[in-house]
NUTOR-391966 format. One record per residue (C-alpha): residue in three letters; x, y, z. Coordinates in steps of 0.2 Angstrom, whole numbers, plus 5000, padded with zeros to 4 digits. Layout:
N
AlaXYZ...
END
This chain:
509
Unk500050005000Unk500850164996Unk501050325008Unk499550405001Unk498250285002Unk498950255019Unk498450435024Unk496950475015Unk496250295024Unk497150365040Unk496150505039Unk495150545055Unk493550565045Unk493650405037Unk494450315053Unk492650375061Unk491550345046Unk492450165046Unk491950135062Unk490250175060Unk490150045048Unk491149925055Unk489749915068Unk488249905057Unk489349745046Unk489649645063Unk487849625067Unk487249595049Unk488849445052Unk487949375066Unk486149375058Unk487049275040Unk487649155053Unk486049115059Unk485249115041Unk486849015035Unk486248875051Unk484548905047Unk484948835026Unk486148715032Unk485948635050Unk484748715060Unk483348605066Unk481648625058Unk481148645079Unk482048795079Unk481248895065Unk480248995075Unk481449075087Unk482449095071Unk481449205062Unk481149315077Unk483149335080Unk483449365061Unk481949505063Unk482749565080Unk484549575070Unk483849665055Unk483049805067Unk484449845077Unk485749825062Unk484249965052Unk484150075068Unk486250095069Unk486350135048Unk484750275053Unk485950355064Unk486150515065Unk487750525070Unk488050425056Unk487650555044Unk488550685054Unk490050555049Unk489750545032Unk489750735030Unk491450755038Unk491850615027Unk491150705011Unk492350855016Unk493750775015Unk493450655001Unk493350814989Unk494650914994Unk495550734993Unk495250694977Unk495550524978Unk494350414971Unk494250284980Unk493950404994Unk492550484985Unk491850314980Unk491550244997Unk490650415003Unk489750394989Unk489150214992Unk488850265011Unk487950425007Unk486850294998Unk486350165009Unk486250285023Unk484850405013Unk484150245009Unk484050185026Unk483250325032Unk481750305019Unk481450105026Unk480550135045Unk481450005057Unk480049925058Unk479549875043Unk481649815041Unk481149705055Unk479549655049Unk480249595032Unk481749505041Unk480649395052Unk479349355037Unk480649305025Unk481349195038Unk479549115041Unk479149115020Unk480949025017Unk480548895030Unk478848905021Unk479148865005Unk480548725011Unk478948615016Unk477848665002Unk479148614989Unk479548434998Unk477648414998Unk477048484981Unk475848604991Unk475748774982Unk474348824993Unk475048795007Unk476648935003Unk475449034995Unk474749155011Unk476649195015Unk477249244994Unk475849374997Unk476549445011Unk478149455005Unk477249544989Unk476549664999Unk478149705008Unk479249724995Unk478049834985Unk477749945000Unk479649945000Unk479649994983Unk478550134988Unk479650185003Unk481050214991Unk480050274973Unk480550414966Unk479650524951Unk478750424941Unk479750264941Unk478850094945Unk478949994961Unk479849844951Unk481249974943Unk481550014963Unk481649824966Unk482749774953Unk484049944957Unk484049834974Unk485149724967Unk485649794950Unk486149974950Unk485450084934Unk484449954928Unk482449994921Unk481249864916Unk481149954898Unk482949914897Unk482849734903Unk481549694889Unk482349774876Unk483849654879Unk482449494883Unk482149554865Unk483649544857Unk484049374866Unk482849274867Unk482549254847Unk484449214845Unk484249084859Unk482949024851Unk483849014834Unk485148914842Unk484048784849Unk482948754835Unk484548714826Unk485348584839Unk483648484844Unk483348434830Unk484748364832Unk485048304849Unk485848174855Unk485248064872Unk486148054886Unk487547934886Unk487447794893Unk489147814908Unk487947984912Unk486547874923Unk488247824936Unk487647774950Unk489047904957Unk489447904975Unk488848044983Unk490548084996Unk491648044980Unk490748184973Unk490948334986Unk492748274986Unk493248294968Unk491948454966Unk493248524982Unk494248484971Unk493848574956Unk493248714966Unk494948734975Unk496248714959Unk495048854949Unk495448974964Unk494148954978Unk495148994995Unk494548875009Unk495348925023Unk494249065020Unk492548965012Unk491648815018Unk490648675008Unk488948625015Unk487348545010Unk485648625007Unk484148604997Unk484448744988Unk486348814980Unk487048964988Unk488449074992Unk488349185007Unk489649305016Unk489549335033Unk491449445032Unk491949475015Unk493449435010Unk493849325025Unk492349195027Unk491349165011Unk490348985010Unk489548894997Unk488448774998Unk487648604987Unk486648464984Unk487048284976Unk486048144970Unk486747984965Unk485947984949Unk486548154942Unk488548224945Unk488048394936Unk486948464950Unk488348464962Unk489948474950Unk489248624943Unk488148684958Unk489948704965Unk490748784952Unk489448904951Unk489448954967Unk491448934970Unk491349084956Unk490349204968Unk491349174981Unk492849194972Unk492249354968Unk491849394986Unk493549334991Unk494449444978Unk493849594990Unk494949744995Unk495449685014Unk495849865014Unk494049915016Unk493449765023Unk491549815032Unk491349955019Unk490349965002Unk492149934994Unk492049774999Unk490649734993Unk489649694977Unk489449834964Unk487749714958Unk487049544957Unk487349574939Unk489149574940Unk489049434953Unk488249314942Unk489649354929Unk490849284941Unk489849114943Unk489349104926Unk490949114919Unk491748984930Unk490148874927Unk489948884908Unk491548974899Unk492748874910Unk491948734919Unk490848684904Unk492348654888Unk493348524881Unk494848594888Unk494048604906Unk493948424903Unk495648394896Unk496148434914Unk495048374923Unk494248204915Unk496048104923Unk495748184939Unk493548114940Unk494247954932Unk495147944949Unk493547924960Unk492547854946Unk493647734935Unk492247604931Unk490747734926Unk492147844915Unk493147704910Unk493247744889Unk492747914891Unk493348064882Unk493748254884Unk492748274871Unk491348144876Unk491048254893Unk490848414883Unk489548354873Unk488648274886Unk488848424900Unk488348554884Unk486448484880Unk485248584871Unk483648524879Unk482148644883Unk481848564902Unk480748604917Unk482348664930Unk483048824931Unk484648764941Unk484948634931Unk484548684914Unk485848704900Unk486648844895Unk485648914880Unk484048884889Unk484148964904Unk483949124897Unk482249084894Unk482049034911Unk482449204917Unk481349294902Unk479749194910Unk480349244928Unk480449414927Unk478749424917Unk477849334930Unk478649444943Unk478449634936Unk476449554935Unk476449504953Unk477049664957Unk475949784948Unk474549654951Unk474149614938Unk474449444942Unk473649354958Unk474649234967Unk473049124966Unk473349104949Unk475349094946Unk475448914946Unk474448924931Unk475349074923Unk477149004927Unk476348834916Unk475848914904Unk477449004901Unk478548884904Unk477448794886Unk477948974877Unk479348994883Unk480148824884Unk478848684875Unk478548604892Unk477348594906Unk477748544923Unk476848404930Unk476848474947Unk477248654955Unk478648574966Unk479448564946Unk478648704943Unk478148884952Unk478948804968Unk480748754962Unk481548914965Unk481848994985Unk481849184976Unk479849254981Unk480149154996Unk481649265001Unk480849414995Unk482149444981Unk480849524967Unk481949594954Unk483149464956Unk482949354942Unk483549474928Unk485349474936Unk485549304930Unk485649354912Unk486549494913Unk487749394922Unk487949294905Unk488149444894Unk489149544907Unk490149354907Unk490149334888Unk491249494887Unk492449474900Unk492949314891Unk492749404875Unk494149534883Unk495349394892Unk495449324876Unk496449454869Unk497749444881Unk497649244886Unk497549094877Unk496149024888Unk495748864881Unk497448814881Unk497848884900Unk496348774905Unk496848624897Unk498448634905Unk497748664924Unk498248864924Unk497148954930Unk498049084936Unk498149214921Unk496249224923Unk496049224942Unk497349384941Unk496349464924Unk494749454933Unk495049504949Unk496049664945Unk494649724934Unk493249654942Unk493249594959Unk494449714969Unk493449884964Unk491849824974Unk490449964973Unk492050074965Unk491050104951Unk489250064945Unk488849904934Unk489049964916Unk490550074920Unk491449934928Unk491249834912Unk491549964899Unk493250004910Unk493549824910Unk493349764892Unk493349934885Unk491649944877Unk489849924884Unk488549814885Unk488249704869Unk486949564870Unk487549514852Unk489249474860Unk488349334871Unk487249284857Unk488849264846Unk489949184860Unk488749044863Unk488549014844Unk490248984843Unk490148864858Unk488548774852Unk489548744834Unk491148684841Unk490348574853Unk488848514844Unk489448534825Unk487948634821
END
């Protein structure tokens, strides 16, 4: 650290302002612990009493970033940031200025409320899932409805709708309009692309039914995740019904979680990969400015880049296989025995419209998320009654996908999103494929990525990604973090082209 940055953060303003902070981020680590346990070990006895420390958490950790001598901070802070002039400086003011004016327009109370119902629908929705009983989840995805639009009403401004304010929740700058003009430029292309390999496709093969040992698998998806960069002496590996990455202390403890069946290695190998990528991300953190929006996620948008890039540009390629087929062949030698690099590419890259989010290919799962974030703008504006989304999510799962779920556990119930609140969610999922599509486009320039991979080095890319993208944090907003990082905007015909390219190489068509 040079002697300048080591004064300006020296600074007595920012000292101050850092410890306001510091404060607020220790209670919001004690509350992802408990929903960490509450995901991963907590017993379902204990739900209860869970929701109502999560609630209890989530007020006082409200109440501190209210603060009026929070916002006396910030504006001794502001001072000196702009007679500073240094940007980093500036940036974190910035962000604070942000989420403290923010704050201020969400009552304690309704911060609590939201906690403590989320907790309730997540635990909700757990049990309606197992037991394909939509109704039974139904009372609580109203209530978190009604919270999050009254939230979006908390923190509208002008004319903008309630769903715009959700989505800036988790992408910054992003509209609706904008979101649909890009669902309009990508789903025909994705749709091109699969009408060309269906026709097509091939089944399964045969070595892809196992059976494949469920411990085996966590230990060579450890593996995998370790080797591609994922720091466990800061992360953890646990199971859950539902894949996640959560961060109680940025960069020092990130955590991922997964599930396995026996019957299908994908789920877990690439649940891991995927989540190894956000928290590699979250690990590639300025320590610096750890507890600070520094140290923190610009968006989910850029987020998902990170997973999605690891999952499906890396994990999902020949030469991802080149390097790792002889390692599975280790743990699996009877099931793999006669299989090829290329054999694992074509079998891990289908082209098959299918009823899973988490589990579909690469080229479908932009529909999934074009469906999602129809059905959610409509149960936001109202337009659409939780009553009758089982029936909507059907009958655009046909349109979107030519398939109709046999039950809502497969169907409106397989995702934990509306259950955790998290409307507005959905759209960072694709934006994390095109955001993905051109940092690969850009590394590509510099790097010969196929031939890294294939050799085990995955190095050149860790340090390419996590100079430009990971070690800014909320430096700078989403679209200006990738245009200074691949030098040109966003281009959803980059991502159409990109996965042409793939679908070609891999499939021949």
């Amino acid at each position: 650290m040079s002697d300048n940055v080591s004064v300006q953060t020296d600074h007595e303003s920012i000292v101050e302002l850092k410890g306001h902070l510091k404060s607020i981020a220790l209670i919001q680590h004690a509350a992802t612990i408990l929903s960490w346990d509450q995901e991963t070990h907590m017993p379902a006895s204990g739900g209860g009493v869970r929701a109502e420390a999560l609630g209890e958490l989530a007020g006082i950790a409200h109440g501190r970033a209210q603060d009026p001598k929070l916002g006396e901070s910030i504006e001794r802070a502001e001072e000196f940031a702009h007679s500073s002039g240094d940007e980093k400086i500036i940036a974190l003011v910035r962000e604070v200025r942000l989420d403290h004016e923010t704050s201020l327009k969400i009552p304690v109370e309704h911060a609590t409320e939201t906690a403590e119902v989320s907790s309730q629908a997540v635990q909700a929705w757990q049990a309606a899932r197992e037991n394909d009983d939509f109704p039974a989840f139904a009372p609580l995805l109203q209530k978190q409805i009604e919270l999050e639009s009254r939230a979006g009403e908390y923190l509208r401004e002008d004319e903008v709708c309630i769903y715009d304010v959700l989505m800036n929740k988790y992408e910054r700058g992003m509209t609706s309009e904008f979101f649909s003009d890009i669902c309009r430029q990508v789903v025909p292309g994705l749709k091109g692309i699969i009408d060309r390999v269906v026709a097509r496709a091939l089944p399964a093969p045969d070595f892809f039914k196992g059976p494949w040992d469920k411990d085996k698998q966590l230990q060579f998806s450890r593996d995998v995740a370790t080797q591609i960069g994922y720091d466990f002496s800061r992360g953890a590996l646990d199971l859950t019904a539902h894949p996640f990455c959560t961060s109680p202390a940025s960069p020092v403890d990130v955590r991922i979680t997964t599930r396995v069946y026996e019957d299908n290695f994908t789920s877990n190998l690439y649940g891991v990969i995927h989540e190894a990528g956000h928290a590699m991300y979250e690990q590639g953190f300025d320590p610096e400015w750890m507890h600070t929006p520094l140290c923190d996620a610009i968006s989910l948008g850029i987020h998902e880049s990170q997973s999605r890039f690891w999952e499906n540009d890396i994990g999902r390629t020949e030469s991802f296989w080149n390097h790792f087929l002889p390692q599975m062949k280790t743990y699996f030698p009877r099931v793999l025995e006669g299989v090829s690099a290329n054999d694992m590419a074509l079998a891990v890259n289908p082209v098959n419209p299918s009823l899973i989010r988490v589990d579909a290919d690469e080229v479908t799962y932009g529909l999934h998320i074009a469906l999602r974030f129809e059905l959610e703008q409509a149960l936001i504006s109202g337009d659409l009654s939780v009553s009758d989304l089982p029936g909507a999510w059907n009958e655009k799962m046909q349109e979107y996908l030519g398939v109709t779920p046999e039950s809502d556990k497969n169907g409106v119930l397989q995702d934990i999103h509306w259950s955790m609140g998290a409307f507005g969610y959905f759209p960072t999922y694709l934006l994390g494929s095109l955001y993905s599509a051109q940092f690969f486009e850009a590394i590509s320039e510099s790097i010969d990525i196929h031939k890294d991979v294939s050799a085990g080095e995955f190095g050149g890319i860790f340090d390419w990604l996590q100079e430009r993208v990971h070690r800014p944090g909320r430096q700078y907003v989403p679209l200006d973090l990738l245009e200074r990082a691949v030098g040109k905007g966003l281009d959803p015909a980059i991502f159409i082209d990109h996965l042409d390219r793939k679908v070609k190489a891999i499939h021949g068509v």
